[in-house]
Structure formats: structure tokens, C-alpha cells
N, C-alpha and C positions, 0 to 999 in steps of 0.2 A: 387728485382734484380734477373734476371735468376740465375739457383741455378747445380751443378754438385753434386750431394749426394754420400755421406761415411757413410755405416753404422757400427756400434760399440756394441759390449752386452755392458750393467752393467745395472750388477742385476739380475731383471728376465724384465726387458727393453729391448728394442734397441734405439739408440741414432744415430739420423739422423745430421748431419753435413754440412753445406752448405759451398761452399769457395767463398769465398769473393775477388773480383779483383783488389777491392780496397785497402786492405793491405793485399793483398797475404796469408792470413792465411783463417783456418778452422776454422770454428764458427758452436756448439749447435744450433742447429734449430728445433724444435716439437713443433707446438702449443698446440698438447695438452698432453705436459708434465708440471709438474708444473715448475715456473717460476724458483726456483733455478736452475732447468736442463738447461732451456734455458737462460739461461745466457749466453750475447753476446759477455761476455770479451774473446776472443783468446787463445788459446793453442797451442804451437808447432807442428801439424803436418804438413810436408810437400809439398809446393807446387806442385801439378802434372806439373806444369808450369817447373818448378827448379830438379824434381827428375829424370828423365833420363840423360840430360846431365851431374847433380853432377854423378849420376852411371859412368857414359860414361869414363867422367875425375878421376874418383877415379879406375877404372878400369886398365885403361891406360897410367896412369902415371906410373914411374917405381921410386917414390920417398922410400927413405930408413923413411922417421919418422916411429915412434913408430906408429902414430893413422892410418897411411894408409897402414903400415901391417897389423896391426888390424884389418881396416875392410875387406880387401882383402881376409885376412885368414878367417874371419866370412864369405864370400862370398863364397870362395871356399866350408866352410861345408854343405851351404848349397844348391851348385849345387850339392853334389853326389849321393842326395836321386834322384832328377833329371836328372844323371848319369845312376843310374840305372833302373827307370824307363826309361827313352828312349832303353837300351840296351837287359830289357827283351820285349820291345815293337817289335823293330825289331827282334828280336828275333823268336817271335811268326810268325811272317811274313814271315821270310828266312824258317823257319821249317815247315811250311804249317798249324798253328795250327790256328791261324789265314785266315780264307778262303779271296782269291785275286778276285774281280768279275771283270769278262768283259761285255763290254760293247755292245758289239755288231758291234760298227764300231769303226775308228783307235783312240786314244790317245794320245794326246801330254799333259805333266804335263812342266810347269817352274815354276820352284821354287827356293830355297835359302838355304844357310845352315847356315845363320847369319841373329839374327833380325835388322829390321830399314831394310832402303828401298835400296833395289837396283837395280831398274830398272825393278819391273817383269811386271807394268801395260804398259808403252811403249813396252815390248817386247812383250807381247799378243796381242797386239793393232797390232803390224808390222806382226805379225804371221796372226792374223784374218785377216788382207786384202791381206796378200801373197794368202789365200786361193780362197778370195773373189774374186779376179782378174783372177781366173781361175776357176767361178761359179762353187766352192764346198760350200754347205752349214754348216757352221761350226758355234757352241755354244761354249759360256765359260762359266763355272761354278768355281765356287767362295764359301766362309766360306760365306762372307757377316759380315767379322770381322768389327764393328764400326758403324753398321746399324743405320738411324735415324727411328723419329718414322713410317715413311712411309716404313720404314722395305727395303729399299736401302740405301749402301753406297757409301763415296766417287767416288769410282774406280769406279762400275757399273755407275754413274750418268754421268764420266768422259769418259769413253767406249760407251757410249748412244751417246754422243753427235759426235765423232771422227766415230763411227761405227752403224750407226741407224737400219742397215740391218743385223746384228747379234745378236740374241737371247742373254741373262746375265741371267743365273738361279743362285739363289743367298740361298744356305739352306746347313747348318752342317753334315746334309746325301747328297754327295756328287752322291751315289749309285743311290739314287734317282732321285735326279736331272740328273744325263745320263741315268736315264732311261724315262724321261720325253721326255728328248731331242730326244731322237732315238726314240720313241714308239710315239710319240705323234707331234714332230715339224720335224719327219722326216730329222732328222741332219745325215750327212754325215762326221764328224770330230769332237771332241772334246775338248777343250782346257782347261787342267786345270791350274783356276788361283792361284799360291801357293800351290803347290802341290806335292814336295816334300815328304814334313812328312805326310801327303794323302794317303796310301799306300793301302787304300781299291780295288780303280781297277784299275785294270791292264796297264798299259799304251805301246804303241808302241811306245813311244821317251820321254826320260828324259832329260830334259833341267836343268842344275842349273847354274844359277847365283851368279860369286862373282864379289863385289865392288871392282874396282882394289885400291881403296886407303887404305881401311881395308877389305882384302877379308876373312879373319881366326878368324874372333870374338876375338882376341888377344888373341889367341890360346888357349881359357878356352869355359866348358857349360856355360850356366845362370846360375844361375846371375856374375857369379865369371868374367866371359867374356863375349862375345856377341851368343857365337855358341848355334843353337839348335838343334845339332846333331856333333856327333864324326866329327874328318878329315875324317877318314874309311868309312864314309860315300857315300863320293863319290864313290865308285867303282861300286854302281847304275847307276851313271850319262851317258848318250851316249854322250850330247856334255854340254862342259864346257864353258861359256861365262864371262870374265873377261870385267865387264860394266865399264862405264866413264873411256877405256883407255888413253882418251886423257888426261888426270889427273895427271900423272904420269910418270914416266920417261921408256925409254926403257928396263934398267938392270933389273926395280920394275919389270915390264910385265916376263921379263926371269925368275925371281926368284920365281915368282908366278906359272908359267907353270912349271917351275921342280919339286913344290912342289905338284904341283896337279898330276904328272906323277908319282910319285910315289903313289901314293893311289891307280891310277886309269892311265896305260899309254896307254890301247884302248879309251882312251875318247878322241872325237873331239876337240878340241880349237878353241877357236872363239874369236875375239877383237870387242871391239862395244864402240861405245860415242853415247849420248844424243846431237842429235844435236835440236837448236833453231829451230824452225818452222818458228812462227808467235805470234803477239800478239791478243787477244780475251777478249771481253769483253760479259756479263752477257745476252745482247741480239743480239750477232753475229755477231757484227762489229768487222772487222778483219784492221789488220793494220801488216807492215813489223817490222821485231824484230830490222832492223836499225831505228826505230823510237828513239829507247832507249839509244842511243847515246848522251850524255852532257845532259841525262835530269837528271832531280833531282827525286829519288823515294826513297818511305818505301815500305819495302819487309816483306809480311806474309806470312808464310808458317804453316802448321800442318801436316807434311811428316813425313817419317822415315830418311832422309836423306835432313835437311835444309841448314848444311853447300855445299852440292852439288848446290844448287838452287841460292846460295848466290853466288858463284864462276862463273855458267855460267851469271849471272846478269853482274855479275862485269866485264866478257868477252867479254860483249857485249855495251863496255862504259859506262853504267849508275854509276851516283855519288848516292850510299846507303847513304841516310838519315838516316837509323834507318832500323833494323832489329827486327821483332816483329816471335817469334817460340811459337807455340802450340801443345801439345803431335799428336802424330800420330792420323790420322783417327778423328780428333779434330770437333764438333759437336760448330758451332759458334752460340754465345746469343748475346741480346742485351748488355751486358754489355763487350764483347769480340769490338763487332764493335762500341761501344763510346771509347774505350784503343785504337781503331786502328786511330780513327775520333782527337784522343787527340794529339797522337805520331804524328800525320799525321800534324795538327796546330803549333807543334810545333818547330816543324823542319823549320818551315818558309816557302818560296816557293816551295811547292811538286806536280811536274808535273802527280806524278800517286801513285798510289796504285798499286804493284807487287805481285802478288801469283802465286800459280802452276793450272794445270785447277782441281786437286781435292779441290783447297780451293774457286777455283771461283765458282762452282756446288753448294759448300752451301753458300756459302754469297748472292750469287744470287743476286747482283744490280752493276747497271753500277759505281754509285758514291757512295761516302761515304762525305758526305758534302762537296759535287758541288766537290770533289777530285776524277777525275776518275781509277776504278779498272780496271785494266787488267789483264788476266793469260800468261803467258811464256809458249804457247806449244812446246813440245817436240817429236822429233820423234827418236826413234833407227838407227842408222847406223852402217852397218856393215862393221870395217873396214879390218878386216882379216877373211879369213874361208869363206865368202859367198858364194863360188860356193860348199864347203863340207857342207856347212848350206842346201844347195837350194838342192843336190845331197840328204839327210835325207828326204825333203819334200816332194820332186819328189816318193822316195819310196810309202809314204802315199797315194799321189793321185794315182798311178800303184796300191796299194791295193784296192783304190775305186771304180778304172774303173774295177778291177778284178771283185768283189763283185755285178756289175751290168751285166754281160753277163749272 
């Protein structure tokens, strides 16, 4: 059985772990420990399948028992060591001790100030063809957080296919890879993807992204809440983009802007939803997303934001069969796509198999037993701010055409 490894001391060992998808637990795995070690009876540790959303829920609930103060309070102690590393990190950054490289040509960073997903690979994706349509040559560079063995992940496999004419340098030196870009593929624009907390170079526009449904990490660091950086943070930001406003009511949208005005009240505002596309399957047959309409589907996703994926499904008539979530950036086995071939059987007559286009990039097949896959693509729509959006970019390309006389 494909295997996802944890490893563990005892002793002067280490003790490999495989989980099992079949009872959801961890199970001893080393052949070549002796047999008392591997022993396959089960222990308690946590599903990665089950541990972010219990996080998510134990976070956010604002229940009084005893046991979810408890852990709340345990969570709390232990974002503040992470409290204060983030605080001497920027720190080093604002004070110049820390050196800021440029790149050479202009910078756009979009990034986040909450983990789990909020729109920043559609927003890249809408940014690289803004450029593209006005033949600037523009690169995104990326962590490359989730890589499989062919050393790409999801997002790039997903950008490849939407954008085939833009370069994805994918490496943890960020420095690097824009220096690759400019000195070597001759890139005129750079876009970094998640790049926020990135603060190595320099950028000529800061893009952050909040979820308008939870845009404040329910207003704690990690783990205690979702944030990976203070509120104060933003006062970096040039323009503020409040994703999937269509989600949420107008008063949320006001309450969210005043609060972001005061950290930061020169920063741009911008409203934006995910709209549907089209539907796509594994080798490029495309179909209208009214196809989805009274059909019958199970929906997989391995996002940072599955419950978003579940809501526009369900906005666009489809009757959810079953809902099937795998951690973010989630790396599918054979034993991932027999749980989906099962759930998909059992539900009875299931017109399709539903994912996002980074879960279709690794499943990589049209069917899953004669049940065919499709992805839900998405594209950014902006539904407030676009001509103060377009007025920022317009800046960049006047920098380009300068930089060429």
C-alpha cells in the first residue's frame, strides 16, 4: 500500500510510520527493525486527513468547556515563541540588518496573511495574462511548497497548463530564481507567488489577499489562530484584495475594509470572486460548467480552502454525493484513488468525479472506474477597484517601457 512516512526517535532508532487509509491510523513500518518494533497493531496518532479541520474547529469555536479552553490556552503558548520570531524577523527587515535585493526589473509579490488558501494561484494566473496581453514577458517564482518527486508542484503543474508561455521557477532562494529570470530568460516582470512573508527582494507592488469569509485568522498567530503574521502587518500592503466576495454579505465586506484601514488606510481595496470557468478533464476536453447542473457528483479536493470549492459546486446545481478533502498540496497514491473509486460506487449513480485543476494535475486520468474526472476551473474577477487595479499595472509597464529607451 502507498505509504506517507512519520518519523519518530526511540532509543538510539528512528521509527518509520506509515498511515494506513484503511483505518485511518498510523502503523510501525521498518523492515529492518526487529518484529517487536514493527508490529502493525495501531496507536493513536493523528490522521493528517482529520488534523487541520479538528485545528480549524477547535480554534473557532468560541465554546466555554473546560477541554477547549484547555487546548486553546495550550495553543496560544505555543504561538508566542512564533510571535516573536516573526516580530524579530521583520524587524531585522524594517532596520536594514537584514539586506532587501532588487532584482533588476519590476516586482509584484501576492501573498496572504492567513494560512489555507485564498485565491493567490487564480490571482497570479489573472496578473500573468494581464501582462501577457500587452506582450511583457513576465516569470512567477514560487517556494515550490508540496513538490512531488519530479521536484513540481500542484500550482506550477496548474499555471503550466492555463499559462504555457510563462516561465514557473520553483526554489526556496527566491533571489535566485529572479536572478535566473532576468539574467538568463530575459524576463521583464516578476511575479512572486506567496510572497508576502518573502521579504528577500524588493518588490514594486504588494498584493495581500484576504478570504472575505475568514479574512483575520480569528485574530490569533499559529497555531492558536490561522494568522502568519500580526494585523500590523499590512501596513506593507499597496493594494488589499478581499477574495470570494461574492460569499458574504455587504455589511461583512464594510467591516472587513474598516478594519484593514486602520492598519494600513493608503492601501488600495479591491473585491474579487472566483468565478466558474469551465469544466476540464485530464486530456483537454473541455465542457461548459452548466453541464453540472442536476448532475450527480463526488467532490475531491486537497486545497487550503475545500469548503470554498464545495459552495461554488453547489452554486452551480450539482447534487454532492460525498465530499472527499485531503490536506493541502496533497500528493495522491493508489490507495487515495481506490477511497475515491469506493466513495464514488457507493453513492450509486455518480455522473462525475469533481476536483479543482490542482487535484486534476496529479490524479492525471480522465476516469476513475469508467466514472469520469473533471476539474472546476476558476478564474479571478474583479468586481470592485479594477480600473485602481489596472492604474498600479499600468505604472509597471511605464517603468518597462522607461527601462528600454
Amino acid at each position: 500500500m502507498p505509504v506517507q512516512l512519520h518519523s519518530g526517535k526511540h532509543a538510539d532508532f528512528t521509527i518509520i510510520h506509515r498511515f494506513d487509509v484503511a483505518s485511518s491510523c498510523w502503523i510501525p513500518y521498518d523492515p529492518d527493525l526487529p518484529i517487536s518494533i514493527c508490529s502493525p497493531r495501531p496507536f493513536p496518532l493523528p490522521s493528517p486527513r482529520n488534523l487541520i479541520p479538528r485545528l480549524r474547529a477547535t480554534i473557532a469555536n468560541n465554546s466555554n468547556s473546560l477541554s477547549d479552553i484547555s487546548i486553546r490556552a495550550a495553543l496560544w503558548c505555543a504561538s508566542q515563541p512564533y510571535a516573536a520570531a516573526i516580530w524579530l524577523r521583520n524587524l531585522s527587515f524594517d532596520r536594514g540588518i537584514q539586506k532587501i535585493q532588487r532584482a533588476g526589473v519590476p516586482v509584484i509579490s501576492v501573498g496572504n496573511l492567513t494560512a489555507g488558501g485564498t485565491g493567490k494561484t487564480p490571482t497570479v494566473a489573472w496578473l500573468a495574462q494581464w501582462f501577457r496581453d500587452r506582450a511583457i514577458r513576465v516569470a512567477i517564482l514560487s517556494r515550490g511548497y508540496g513538490a512531488g518527486p519530479d521536484g513540481v508542484n500542484d500550482e506550477a503543474k496548474e499555471l503550466e497548463l492555463r499559462l504555457s508561455d510563462v516561465p514557473h521557477l520553483q526554489s526556496p532562494d527566491r533571489v535566485a530564481s529572479a536572478k535566473i529570470a532576468v539574467e538568463e530568460l530575459d524576463m521583464q516582470v516578476l511575479l512572486l507567488d506567496d510572497g508576502f512573508q518573502h521579504r528577500r527582494i524588493h518588490r514594486d507592488l504588494e498584493i495581500v489577499l484576504l478570504d472575505a469569509r475568514e479574512p483575520f485568522g480569528y485574530g490569533h498567530l499559529l497555531p492558536r489562530g490561522l494568522l502568519r503574521e500580526p494585523l500590523r502587518s499590512l501596513k506593507r500592503a499597496d493594494i488589499v484584495i478581499a477574495t470570494r466576495s461574492d460569499q458574504v454579505d455587504a455589511q461583512r465586506l464594510a467591516s472587513i475594509r474598516t478594519k484593514v484601514q486602520r492598519y494600513n488606510p493608503k492601501a488600495a481595496w479591491l473585491e474579487s470572486r472566483h468565478r466558474p470557468l469551465r469544466l476540464r478533464n485530464s486530456q483537454g476536453a473541455i465542457l461548459d460548467v452548466d453541464w453540472l447542473r442536476d448532475k450527480r457528483v463526488v467532490v475531491v479536493s486537497g486545497i487550503g480552502s475545500p469548503e470554498a470549492f464545495h459552495q461554488t459546486t453547489e452554486s452551480l446545481g450539482a447534487n454532492l454525493l460525498g465530499k472527499i478533502t485531503f490536506p493541502d498540496h496533497h500528493l495522491y497514491h493508489e490507495g487515495d484513488i481506490r477511497e475515491i473509486a469506493s466513495r464514488a460506487n457507493d453513492a450509486g449513480h455518480c455522473d462525475a468525479i469533481l476536483c479543482t485543476g490542482k487535484d486534476l494535475a496529479k490524479i492525471a486520468v480522465p476516469a476513475i472506474e469508467s466514472v469520469p474526472v473533471w476539474s472546476l476551473d476558476v478564474d479571478l474577477e474583479i468586481t470592485s477597484g479594477l480600473e485602481i487595479f489596472e492604474d498600479h499595472l499600468k505604472e509597471i509597464v511605464r517603468q518597462i517601457t522607461y527601462s528600454l529607451r
